[in-house]
Every structure is written in structure tokens, then in C-alpha cells.
C-alpha positions, 0 to 999 in steps of 0.5 A: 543454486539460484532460489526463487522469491515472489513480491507481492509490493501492493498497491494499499487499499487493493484488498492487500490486508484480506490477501495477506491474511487468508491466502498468504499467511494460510496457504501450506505451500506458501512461506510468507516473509512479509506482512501477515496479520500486521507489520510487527510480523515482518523480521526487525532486521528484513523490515529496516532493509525495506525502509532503507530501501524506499527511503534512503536517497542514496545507498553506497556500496558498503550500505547494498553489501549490509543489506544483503547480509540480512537479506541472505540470512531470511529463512527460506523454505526450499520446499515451499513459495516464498513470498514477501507482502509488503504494500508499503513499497508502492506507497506514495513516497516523496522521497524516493522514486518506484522506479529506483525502489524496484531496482534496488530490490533488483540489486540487492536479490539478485546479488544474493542469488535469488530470482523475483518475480513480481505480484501487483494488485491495483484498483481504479483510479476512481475508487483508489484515489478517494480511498487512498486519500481518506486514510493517507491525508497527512501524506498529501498534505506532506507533499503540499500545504493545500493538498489538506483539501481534497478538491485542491488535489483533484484541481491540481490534477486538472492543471498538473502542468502549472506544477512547477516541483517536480518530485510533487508530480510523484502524487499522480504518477503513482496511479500510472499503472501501465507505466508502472507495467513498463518499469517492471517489466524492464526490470525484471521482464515481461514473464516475471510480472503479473498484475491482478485486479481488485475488481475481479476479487470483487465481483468473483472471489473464487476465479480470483485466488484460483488464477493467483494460485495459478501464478504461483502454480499451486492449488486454491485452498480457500473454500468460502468464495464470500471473503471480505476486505478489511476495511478500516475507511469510514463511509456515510452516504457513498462519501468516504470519512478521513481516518482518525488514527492521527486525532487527538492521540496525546492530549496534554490536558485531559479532563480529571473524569476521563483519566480513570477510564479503561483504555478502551473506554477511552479509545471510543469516546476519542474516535467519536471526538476526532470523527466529530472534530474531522467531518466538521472540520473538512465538511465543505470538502468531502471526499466523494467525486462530483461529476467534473472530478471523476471527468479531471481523474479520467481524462488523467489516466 
């Protein structure tokens, strides 16, 4: 018997954590595979299948009949919507192409005899970028040196045909939505995908769960209409701030009056090192858009 799976694939920074954790994870007629509270939720085995398949350049045969083991072996509730949430899979990614992910993913569910369909939430390019940028900088500047800036990422935009390497390209097609419609809609057909837009679940909460659950053909059982998104981007003044996560994690030197403090203690005085240490170091290059920018971004898309 053909079993039917939902994929929720993202995009971050799309209100993915706030869905994934009040609708998903708390829905009685949902069976959420994938991310819930965090990505430690997701089954070890089903959560190296994912990232062989955004990140191995090529999977042989005998790699796709492995995966597909695990994938047969997920615990499926015949009784319920299966979902998999799992943002990471329309990340940017260097490596691999979104194209070739979703038809893995086409692949490996389709020989398990399993039948998808697709759930994608996306944002405008002009909150999206910005935001993407403040918490993945370390991703850009993987993709270029001079990307660490964020006005040499916009500028590149405004010159994209200059870009001699191609796979650097795969930075701004990302945000390609209507091109990212076709590619699914060829992969799994137009009936089968949906996309939802995180405006809507800003500017009506309760019309947006209604219509996901719609999509699911079950009922919304949220009540509270006044849900809001997980931030974790610094702001000040309209201006998003570069996370701190990466800064100062494992200093070899501490000073001996720090070493005998609470982990927590700790944590606060390194967040408050690392803002200080990022807002002084890049406040030349804000991540904010000036008017030019926001003309480059959508004269773009």
C-alpha cells in the first residue's frame, strides 16, 4: 500500500521554529518526523540520511538502497499526517544544488513506496536576505572571502554577471521562489505543492494555520491567534546584528577570575564580548538596506 508523507523543506528564517513547535509537534493528528523542538529531535539514522542527501556530490546505487533501509524503518502512523520539518534542506548549500536534493528525495520515497507532498514556507527577499545573512555570515563568507561584508554581497548582486564561478551563483538563485515552483512542481507535480507565505502568518495568525491545516485536511487546533516567531537575530534601530554563537567559543587563554564562574555566568559575559567585539568590528557594514540596495534586491527577483 502506497503511504503518503508531507515535506515541510523551509525555507529558515520563515517563522520554521514557531511552526514547528506549536502546530506540528502539537497537532493530535499530526506525526512530525522532523524538527520539533530542535534538531537533536530527529532519529540519528533519518538525520544522516538528510545530510547525505544535501551534501554528498554523488550517491551510487548501493548509497540510495542503504538510505532507503532507514527511510523504510521511520515509524509511520497510518493513522495520522506524516510530516517531515526539516528547514535545512533549502539552505544555502554549495555543494549540492536544490534541484538534485528534491530529486533524491523523490528517489529514495518513491522506491520506498511512499507518495510526498510538498509544503514550503517563503519570505520577501528584502526581510529574508538580511536576516539570513545576520545569522548564516560564515556560510557567505564560505562561499567568497569578501562576502564577510554584507554590502560586497548586495554589489555582487547588482554585477552578478561579472561572477566568473558559477556554483557562487547558487547564493542568489536561492531566493528564486517562482523558479524554485517550477523545479517542484516538475518533480512532484503541480497538485502536490504548496507554498505559504510568512507575511500572511504575520498579518493574520488564525487564516494562516487554518489554510495549513486545510492543506493537510485536518482541523486548526491552535486557539491563541497572538503566536510569536522564535527570534534569535539581534536588532537595534531597524539594523539586524551578526549572531554570536560562532565568537569566542573556545578560548585557549581565560583569565584565572573567570574560570570559577557558572557556566551561565560565563555565557553572558561571552555574548556581551562577542556583540561588542561584532557591532565594532563590522559597524561600517550594517546589515540594514539603503535605498540603492533595496532597488539592486528587487530589480534582482
Amino acid at each position: 500500500m502506497e503511504k503518503l508523507i508531507y515535506i515541510h523543506p523551509g525555507y529558515p528564517k520563515t517563522a520554521t521554529s514557531l511552526i514547528q513547535r506549536k502546530f506540528f509537534s502539537t497537532h493530535p493528528m499530526i506525526n512530525n518526523l522532523g524538527k520539533k523542538q530542535g534538531i537533536s529531535d530527529i532519529e540519528e539514522n533519518l538525520l544522516k540520511v538528510f545530510r547525505q542527501i544535501m551534501f554528498e556530490k554523488e550517491i551510487d546505487e548501493n548509497g540510495f538502497m542503504k538510505i532507503k533501509k532507514v527511510i523504510n524503518s521511520i515509524k509511520y502512523d497510518s493513522d495520522k499526517i506524516n510530516l517531515i520539518s526539516f528547514e535545512a534542506f533549502t539552505q544555502t548549500n554549495f555543494e549540492v544544488g536544490l534541484e538534485k536534493i528534491f530529486k533524491r528525495i523523490k528517489k529514495i520515497f518513491y522506491e520506498s513506496n511512499y507518495h510526498i507532498k510538498i509544503l514550503v514556507t517563503i519570505r520577501s527577499q528584502l526581510t529574508m536576505i538580511p536576516s539570513h545573512y545576520a545569522n548564516t555570515s560564515k556560510v557567505y563568507k564560505k562561499g567568497a572571502k569578501k562576502w564577510e561584508s554584507f554590502k560586497n554581497f548586495i554589489g555582487d548582486l547588482q554585477n552578478i554577471d561579472q561572477i566568473k564561478e558559477k556554483r557562487l551563483l547558487v547564493a542568489y538563485e536561492r531566493y528564486k521562489y517562482f523558479k524554485l515552483l517550477k523545479t517542484l512542481t516538475e518533480i512532484f507535480s503541480e497538485s502536490n505543492v504548496n507554498f505559504f507565505l510568512y507575511e500572511d502568518l504575520l498579518n493574520n495568525q488564525k487564516k494562516f494555520f487554518d489554510e495549513l491545516a486545510l492543506f493537510f485536511k485536518i482541523q486548526n487546533h491552535l486557539s491563541s491567534d497572538d503566536l510569536k516567531p522564535i527570534n534569535v537575530t539581534r536588532k537595534k534601530d531597524g539594523e539586524l546584528k551578526r549572531i554570536n554563537k560562532y565568537h569566542f567559543k573556545n578560548l585557549k587563554f581565560v583569565p584565572k577570575f573567570l574560570r570559577n564562574l557558572k557556566p551561565s555566568q560565563k555565557e553572558f559575559l561571552r555574548k556581551i564580548a562577542a556583540n561588542f567585539f561584532l557591532d565594532l568590528k563590522y559597524f561600517f557594514d550594517p546589515i540594514k538596506f539603503n535605498d540603492n540596495q533595496k532597488k539592486i534586491v528587487l530589480n534582482y527577483y
